[in-house]
Structure formats: structure tokens, C-alpha cells
N, C-alpha and C positions, 0 to 999 in steps of 0.2 A: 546455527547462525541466525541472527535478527533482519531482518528486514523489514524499510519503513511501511510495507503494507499492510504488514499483520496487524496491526491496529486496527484496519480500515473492516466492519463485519457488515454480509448483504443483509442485514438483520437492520442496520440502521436506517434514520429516515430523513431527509433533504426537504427543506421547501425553498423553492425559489423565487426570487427577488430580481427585479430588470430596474433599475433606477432611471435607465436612459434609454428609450424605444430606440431599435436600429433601423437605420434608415439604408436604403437601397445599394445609396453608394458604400454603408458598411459592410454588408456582404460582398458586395465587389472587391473590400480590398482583404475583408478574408479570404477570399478562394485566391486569387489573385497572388495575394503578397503574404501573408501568413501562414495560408497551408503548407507552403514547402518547410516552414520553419516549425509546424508544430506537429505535421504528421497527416494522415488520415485519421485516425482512431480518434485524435483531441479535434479534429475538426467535425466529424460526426458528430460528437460530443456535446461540441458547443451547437452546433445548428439544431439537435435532439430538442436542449437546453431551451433555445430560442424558439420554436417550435411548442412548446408544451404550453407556453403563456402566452395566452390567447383571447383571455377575459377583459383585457383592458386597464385591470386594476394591477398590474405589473407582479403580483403576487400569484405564488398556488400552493395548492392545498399539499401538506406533508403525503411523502410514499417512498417507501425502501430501497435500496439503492441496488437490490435486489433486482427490480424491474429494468431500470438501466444496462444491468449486468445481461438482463434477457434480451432487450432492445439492439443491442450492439454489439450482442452475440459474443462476450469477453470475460474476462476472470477478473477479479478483482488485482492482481499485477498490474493487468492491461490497462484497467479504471484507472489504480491509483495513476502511471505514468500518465493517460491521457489527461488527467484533470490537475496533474503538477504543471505542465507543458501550458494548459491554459492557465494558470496561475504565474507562473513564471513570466510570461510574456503579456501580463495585464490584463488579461481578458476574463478573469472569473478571481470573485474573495469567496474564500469559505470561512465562518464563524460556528464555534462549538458552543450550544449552549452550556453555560454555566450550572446547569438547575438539570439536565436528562444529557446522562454525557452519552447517551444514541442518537443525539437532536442535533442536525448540520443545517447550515443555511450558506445556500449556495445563491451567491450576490454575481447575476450578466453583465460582464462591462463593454463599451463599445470599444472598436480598436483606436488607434492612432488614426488619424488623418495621413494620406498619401501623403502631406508635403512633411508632417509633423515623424513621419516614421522616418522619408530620406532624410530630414536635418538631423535625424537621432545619430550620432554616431556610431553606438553599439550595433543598434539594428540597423543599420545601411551594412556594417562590415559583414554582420554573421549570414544577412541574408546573400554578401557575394560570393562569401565562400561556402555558402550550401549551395548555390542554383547553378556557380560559376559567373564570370563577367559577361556571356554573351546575351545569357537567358536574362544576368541583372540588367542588363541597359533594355531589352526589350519591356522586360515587367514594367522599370522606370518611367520610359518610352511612353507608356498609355499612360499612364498618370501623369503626363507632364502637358504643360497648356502654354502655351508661348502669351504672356502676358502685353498688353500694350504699351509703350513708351509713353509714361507719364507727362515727359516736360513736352509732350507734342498735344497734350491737351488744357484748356483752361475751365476750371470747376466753375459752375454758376447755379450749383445746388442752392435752395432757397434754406434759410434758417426756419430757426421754429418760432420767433416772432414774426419773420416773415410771412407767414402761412396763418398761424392762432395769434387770438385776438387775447388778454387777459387782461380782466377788470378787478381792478385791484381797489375797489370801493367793495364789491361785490363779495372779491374776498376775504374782506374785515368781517364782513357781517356773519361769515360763514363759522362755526366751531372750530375748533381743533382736531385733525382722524389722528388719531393716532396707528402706527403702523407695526406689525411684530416681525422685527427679523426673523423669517425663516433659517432654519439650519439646510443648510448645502450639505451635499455630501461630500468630506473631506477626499480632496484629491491628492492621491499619493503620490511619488516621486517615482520618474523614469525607471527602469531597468539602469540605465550609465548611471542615474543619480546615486541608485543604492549601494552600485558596485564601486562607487567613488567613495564612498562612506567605509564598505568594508576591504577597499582592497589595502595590503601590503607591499605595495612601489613604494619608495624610499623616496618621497621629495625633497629632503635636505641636500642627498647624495646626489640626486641627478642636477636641481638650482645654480650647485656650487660648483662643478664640475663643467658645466657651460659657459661658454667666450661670451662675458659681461660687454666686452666690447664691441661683439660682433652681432649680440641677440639683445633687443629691446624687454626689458625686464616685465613692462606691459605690455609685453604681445603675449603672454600665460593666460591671458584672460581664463573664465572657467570655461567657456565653449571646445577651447584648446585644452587644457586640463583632464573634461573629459575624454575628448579625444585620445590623448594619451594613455587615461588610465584602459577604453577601451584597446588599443593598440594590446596594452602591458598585457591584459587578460585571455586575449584570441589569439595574438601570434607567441607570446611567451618572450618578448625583447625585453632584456634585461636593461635598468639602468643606465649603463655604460653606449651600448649600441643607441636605447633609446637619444642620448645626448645627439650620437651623430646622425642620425635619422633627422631630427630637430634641426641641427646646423645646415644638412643638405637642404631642408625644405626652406629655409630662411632666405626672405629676399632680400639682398645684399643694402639697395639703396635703402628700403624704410627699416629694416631690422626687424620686420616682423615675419611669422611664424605663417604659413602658406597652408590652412589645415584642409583645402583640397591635395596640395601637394604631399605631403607628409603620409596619408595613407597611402596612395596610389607608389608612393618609393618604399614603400613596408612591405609591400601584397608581390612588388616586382622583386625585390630583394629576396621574399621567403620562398617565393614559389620558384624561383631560380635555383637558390640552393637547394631546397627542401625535395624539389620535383613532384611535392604531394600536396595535398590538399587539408589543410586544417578540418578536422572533424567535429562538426557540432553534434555534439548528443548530450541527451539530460544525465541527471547522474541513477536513476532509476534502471534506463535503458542496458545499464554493467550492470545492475545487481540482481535485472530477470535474467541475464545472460548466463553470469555466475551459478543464478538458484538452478536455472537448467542443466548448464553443465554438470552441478556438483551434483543434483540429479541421477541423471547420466550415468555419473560416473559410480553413486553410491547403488541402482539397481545394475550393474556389472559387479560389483563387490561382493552385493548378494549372491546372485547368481552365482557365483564361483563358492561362494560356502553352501550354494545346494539348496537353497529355496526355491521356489515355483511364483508364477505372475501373481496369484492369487495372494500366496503369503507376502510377497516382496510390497503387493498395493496394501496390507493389512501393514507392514510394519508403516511402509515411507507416511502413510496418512495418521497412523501414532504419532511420528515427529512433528507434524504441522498441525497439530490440532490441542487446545487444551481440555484437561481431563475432565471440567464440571458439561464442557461443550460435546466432547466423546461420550460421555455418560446421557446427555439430551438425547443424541440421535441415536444412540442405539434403545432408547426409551420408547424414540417415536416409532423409529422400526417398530416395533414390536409393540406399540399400542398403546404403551404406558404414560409413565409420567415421572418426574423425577421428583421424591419426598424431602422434606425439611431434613430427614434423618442421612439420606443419603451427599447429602448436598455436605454435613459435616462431618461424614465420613471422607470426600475426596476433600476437605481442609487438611482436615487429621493426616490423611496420605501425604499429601503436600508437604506439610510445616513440619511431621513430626518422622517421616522415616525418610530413609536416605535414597531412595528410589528417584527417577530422572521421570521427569512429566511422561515420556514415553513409552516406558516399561508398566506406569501407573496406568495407564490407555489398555495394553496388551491384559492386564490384569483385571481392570473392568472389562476385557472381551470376553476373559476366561469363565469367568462368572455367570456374566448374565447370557454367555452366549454359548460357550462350551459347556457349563454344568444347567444351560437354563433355568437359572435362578430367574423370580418377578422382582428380587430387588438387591440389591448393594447392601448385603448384609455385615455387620459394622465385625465380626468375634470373625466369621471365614476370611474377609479381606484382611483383616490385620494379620489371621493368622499367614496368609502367602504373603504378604508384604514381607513380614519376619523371616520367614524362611529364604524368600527372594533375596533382602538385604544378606543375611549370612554369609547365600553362596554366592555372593556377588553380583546378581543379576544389575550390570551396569549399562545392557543396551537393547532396547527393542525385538533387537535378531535373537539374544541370549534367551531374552523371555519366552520370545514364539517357542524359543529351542526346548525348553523347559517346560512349557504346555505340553510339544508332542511328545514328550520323554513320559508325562505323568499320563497322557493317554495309551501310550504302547504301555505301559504298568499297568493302567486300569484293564486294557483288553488282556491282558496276560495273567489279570487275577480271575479275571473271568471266566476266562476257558480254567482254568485250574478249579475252581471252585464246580462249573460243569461237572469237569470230569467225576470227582468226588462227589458230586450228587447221583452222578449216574450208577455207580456202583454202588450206593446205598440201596437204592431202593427204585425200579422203574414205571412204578405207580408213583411216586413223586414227578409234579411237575415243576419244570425250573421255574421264576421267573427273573427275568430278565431286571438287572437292576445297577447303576451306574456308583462303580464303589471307586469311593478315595483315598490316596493316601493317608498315612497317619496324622499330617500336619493340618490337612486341610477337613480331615472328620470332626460329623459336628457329634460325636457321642463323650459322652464324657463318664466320670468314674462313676457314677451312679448306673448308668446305664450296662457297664463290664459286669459291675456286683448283680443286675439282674438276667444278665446271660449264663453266669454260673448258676446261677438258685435255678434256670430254667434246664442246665447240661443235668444238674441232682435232680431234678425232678424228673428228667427223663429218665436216668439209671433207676431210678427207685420205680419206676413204673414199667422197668423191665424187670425187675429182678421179682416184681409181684407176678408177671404174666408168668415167667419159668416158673416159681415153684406153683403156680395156678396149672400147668402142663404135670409136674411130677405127681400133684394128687388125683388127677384124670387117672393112669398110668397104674 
């Protein structure tokens, strides 16, 4: 199964970008009003983020995301969710470069403004149904400032010709400056904005469906609009309910559309029936859950066909890993280095035999780990690829299973060979020597023809010693 993290490698490298310094009151309404809705993990995250730029010039220098992964003590799962969670709710853009696709730039945004987040429709609803209504009124509560009654004051602010003086003789005489628009940085649209854009509510169906006579056709305004579409998105009101949700909230004498009213009879209506609480989670948060579980449930699997922790962690890390990246670390392990030669040996695996990325892993382990080969030699790997493909080797576990089968053979040609040396001759010492299969032997026919010439030259060099004995005699 794919998952959007595997993309994401501690190998890559981030520089960051703050376009807009945070100011005091931004942190307040992070801890405050956003952390319940993006978590701990994305709010370390971000304050890490904020934290590292420090120099003034809003910019820092490129580093691994690696370090990140060390700082906050998390796996790259944990990453990716934390830093969709601030993406999703505006607070960080990421850009790929074009030109080193390991090159990310990670753009700090400031959050909403208290007053700007409760007029958001989307975020006022999801943060009530994560905190609850009692915790939302108090959160609101501090952010809220009882404003003065306008019409009980009279402005006697002075103008700007009131105050500056402009001589405009002075200014004939003066050149023309010319000025260069600066570029601003493009401000992107709400969360409601987007989800307005791509949701699927039927506006033709619910418009026409509505008392023309009893609802003012501009009371839809788009403030209202999005309201509704966030309603459609959080509580799941279809259509049809949405109409009489609309009607109930509608105030009889102007015809218009009550969009205090209108949520507060949705949230009383669901949590009535419903007795549960709407679940805000990202959609990352089901597919660590998932990978765990399937996890779980695939070292039980193992276990019952009789593997051990050691072998169960050798297969499940075959499946998550690809075979030019399994072939690196088992290089580093071991001191080496991966060659140009080897590198189009695991293509050749890849493109041209029928092996699954993770049987192609167990088979560069057998190699350079089981037969301690220094390198991924191109004539041995093909040849177990071949024989693999044949007997079907379709999965990880089978592979392993097929490694220890060719090692209880090697130990069993061993002792056999033993024993028959021992009876030759006990002036012969053995040694000790790691033999293979036929498929995987690197001897070839030239080699057989010089084992025979070497069996005749033995016999003839006995049959000299005996008649060498009968004329002693």
C-alpha cells in the first residue's frame, strides 16, 4: 500500500522563509486557538520553525529534514501529518524546487486575526466541535473586547492638509521620482474559500427547492453561501435538510437568512440526534492508523508461519524500503560504497525480472550479507533472480524461506564433504569453505574440464607410486 509519506526522505533539505515577523499577539492566538485544532506535534513544529529564524533577514540556510526528525523526536509519518495540519490551516506553504527535486522551501505564515478566525465560518464551526461549546465561548471570551458606541462619539481628527503644509511652486521645480511597484506576496484564499471552490452541494437543487416567497433571494449573499457550504462539509446535511435548516433560520418579517442563527440550529439538531461529536481529523491521521494496524496485523501473520523478531524486522523493512536505498545502507553498514555497476544491476532487477521490490531487497541481503560479497555482482544476482522468478518467489517471507533452505543445504554439503575428507586421509586438513548451490556457483565449464585433468592426474600419479612399491619388492 502507498502512502503520501513515502515521498517525503530525512535525506532532503528545507530552507526557510518568514515573509511576515510574528508578533506577540500571534503566538497567543496559536497556543490559544489553533493548537486544539492542529495538535501538539504541528504546533512544536511550527514554533521549532519560528524559532530557527533569528537573523533578521527572514531567511536560513538549507538542512535536512533529518534534523527536524531528531528535534521533535518523530518519524517521518508523524512529519509529514504535522506539517500538512499546518498547511491545511494556513500557516506554512511548501515549494519544490524545480531544478534538485530534494530542495523544499518551507514559507511561516501568520495565523488569522482573533476577530478574522471567528468571522471564518469554517474555523469558528470545527474549532466548536473539537473543544466543545463551553471551552469555545471561554477561548472566544479572551479574544473578545467590548468595543465603544460609535454614535456617542464626534471625530475631530485633523486632516493631512490640516497638519502639512504643501507648496506647490516648490513642487513644479522639483523632477519626477519615479516609484517601482513592489510585488506583495500573493494572498491566498480562506480554507471556506477553497472548500467553496471544490465542494459538491448541488446549488441549482437546494435554490429551487426553497419558498421564493418566504426567503429573499438576496439574502444568499456569499458570506451566507459559505456558511452553508461549511455546514454541507462538517455536519454532512444534505440538500434537502439544508433547505429547512435555511427556512427555520429565516427571519419572517425581512426574509433574510439569520447566519448566527442557522449554525447554532444545525449543531443543536445533530448533536440531538447524533449524541456524538463530529470528528475532526486530517486524512493522514487514518492512514498511520491503518499502516499500524496492517502492521500489527502482518507481524502476527508472520509469526504464525514461524519466523522470529529478527527475521519478521528483516522482511517488514524489505517492504518499505526501495532496493537502490536497501542496497546504500547495507553498503554503509559495511563501509563501502555503491558502484555505477551495481546501481544498473538493481535497474536490470527492477525493469527486466518479475520479482516485487521486496524479494529484490532479501536478495541483495543474501548476497552481500549472507554470502559476504564486497559488491552486487551482475552473472550471481541474475542468476537467483532467475531461479527465484521460476519457483515463484512472489513475497519477502518466501525469499527469507528460500535463503534458510539454501543455507540448511550449504551446512549439509558440508558436513557430508567433512565426513569424506576424514576418511581419506587424517593428515589432511579440512578447510572450511562456504559452498553453493548449483544455480548460484560461479564455476563454469572450463573450470569442471580442469577438475577432471586434475581427478587423471591424480590417478596416474598413483598408479606410478604402486608399481614404484612392486619394484622395491
Amino acid at each position: 500500500m502507498n502512502y503520501p509519506w513515502q515521498q517525503v526522505n530525512p535525506k532532503d533539505f528545507f530552507t526557510l522563509r518568514q515573509v511576515v515577523p510574528l508578533s506577540d499577539q500571534d503566538v497567543r492566538i496559536l497556543t490559544t486557538i489553533y493548537q486544539p485544532l492542529i495538535g501538539n506535534a504541528a504546533f512544536t513544529l511550527y514554533m521549532n520553525l519560528k524559532e530557527s529564524i533569528r537573523n533578521g533577514s527572514g531567511w536560513t540556510e538549507a538542512r535536512p529534514l533529518s534534523e527536524l526528525m531528531t528535534l521533535l523526536d518523530i518519524g517521518i509519518p508523524e512529519l509529514y501529518q504535522a506539517r500538512i495540519r499546518l498547511e491545511g490551516l494556513g500557516l506554512l506553504s511548501v515549494y519544490k524546487s524545480k531544478k534538485d527535486s530534494d530542495q523544499f522551501l518551507f514559507e511561516i505564515k501568520p495565523p488569522l486575526s482573533a476577530e478574522r478566525f471567528f468571522n471564518d465560518h469554517l474555523m469558528r464551526l470545527i474549532l466548536f466541535e473539537k473543544v466543545g461549546e463551553r471551552m469555545f465561548n471561554e477561548i472566544k471570551q479572551q479574544f473578545s473586547n467590548e468595543k465603544p458606541e460609535a454614535e456617542k462619539y464626534e471625530e475631530i481628527t485633523k486632516s493631512f492638509l490640516d497638519v502639512y503644509y504643501f507648496d506647490i511652486q516648490k513642487h513644479n521645480q522639483l523632477s519626477v521620482v519615479e516609484f517601482d511597484d513592489q510585488e506583495l506576496p500573493s494572498s491566498k484564499h480562506s480554507p471556506v474559500q477553497m472548500m467553496s471552490e471544490q465542494s459538491d452541494f448541488d446549488w441549482t437543487f437546494f435554490v429551487e427547492g426553497l419558498n421564493h416567497h418566504f426567503i429573499n433571494k438576496k439574502s444568499l449573499t456569499k458570506e451566507i453561501r459559505e456558511l452553508i457550504i461549511s455546514i454541507y462539509e462538517i455536519y454532512g446535511v444534505n440538500e434537502l435538510d439544508m433547505q429547512k435548516y435555511v427556512l427555520e433560520s429565516t427571519d419572517i418579517e425581512t426574509s433574510n437568512i439569520d447566519q448566527e442563527k442557522l449554525p447554532q440550529i444545525v449543531q443543536r439538531d445533530f448533536h440531538k440526534k447524533q449524541a456524538r461529536k463530529v470528528q475532526i481529523q486530517d486524512k493522514v491521521t487514518g492512514s498511520i492508523q491503518e499502516e499500524q494496524s496492517a502492521k500489527s496485523g502482518r507481524k502476527t501473520q508472520l509469526k504464525q508461519k514461524g519466523f522470529n523478531n529478527q527475521e519478521i524486522e528483516i522482511i517488514l523493512h524489505a517492504q518499505e524500503v526501495k532496493p537502490i536505498e536497501y542496497l546504500k545502507s547495507i553498503k554503509n553498514q559495511k563501509g563501502g560504497f555503491v558502484s555505477s555497476n551495481e546501481t544498473w544491476v538493481i535497474k536490470e532487477l527492477v525493469e527486466q525480472s518479475s520479482l516485487s521490490t521486496s524479494v529484490i531487497n532479501i536478495l541483495i541481503n543474501y548476497v552481500l550479507i549472507g554470502k559476504n560479497a564486497p559488491v552486487l555482482e551482475k552473472s550471481l544476482a541474475l542468476k537467483v533472480a532467475n531461479d527465484w522468478a521460476q519457483n515463484d518467489i512472489n513475497s519477502p517471507e518466501d525469499a527469507l524461506q528460500k535463503v534458510k533452505q539454501l543455507y540448511a543445504e550449504s551446512r549439509s554439503d558440508r558436513q557430508s564433504k567433512q565426513r569424506s575428507g576424514s576418511t581419506r586421509s587424517n593428515s589432511q586438513k579440512y578447510i572450511r569453505k562456504e559452498t553453493l548451490p548449483d544455480w548460484a556457483s560461479e564455476e563454469n565449464v572450463g573450470e569442471e574440464i580442469d577438475a577432471k585433468k586434475q581427478e587423471e592426474f591424480r590417478q596416474r600419479l598413483e598408479r606410478i607410486r604402486n608399481r614404484s612399491k612392486g619394484g622395491d619388492s
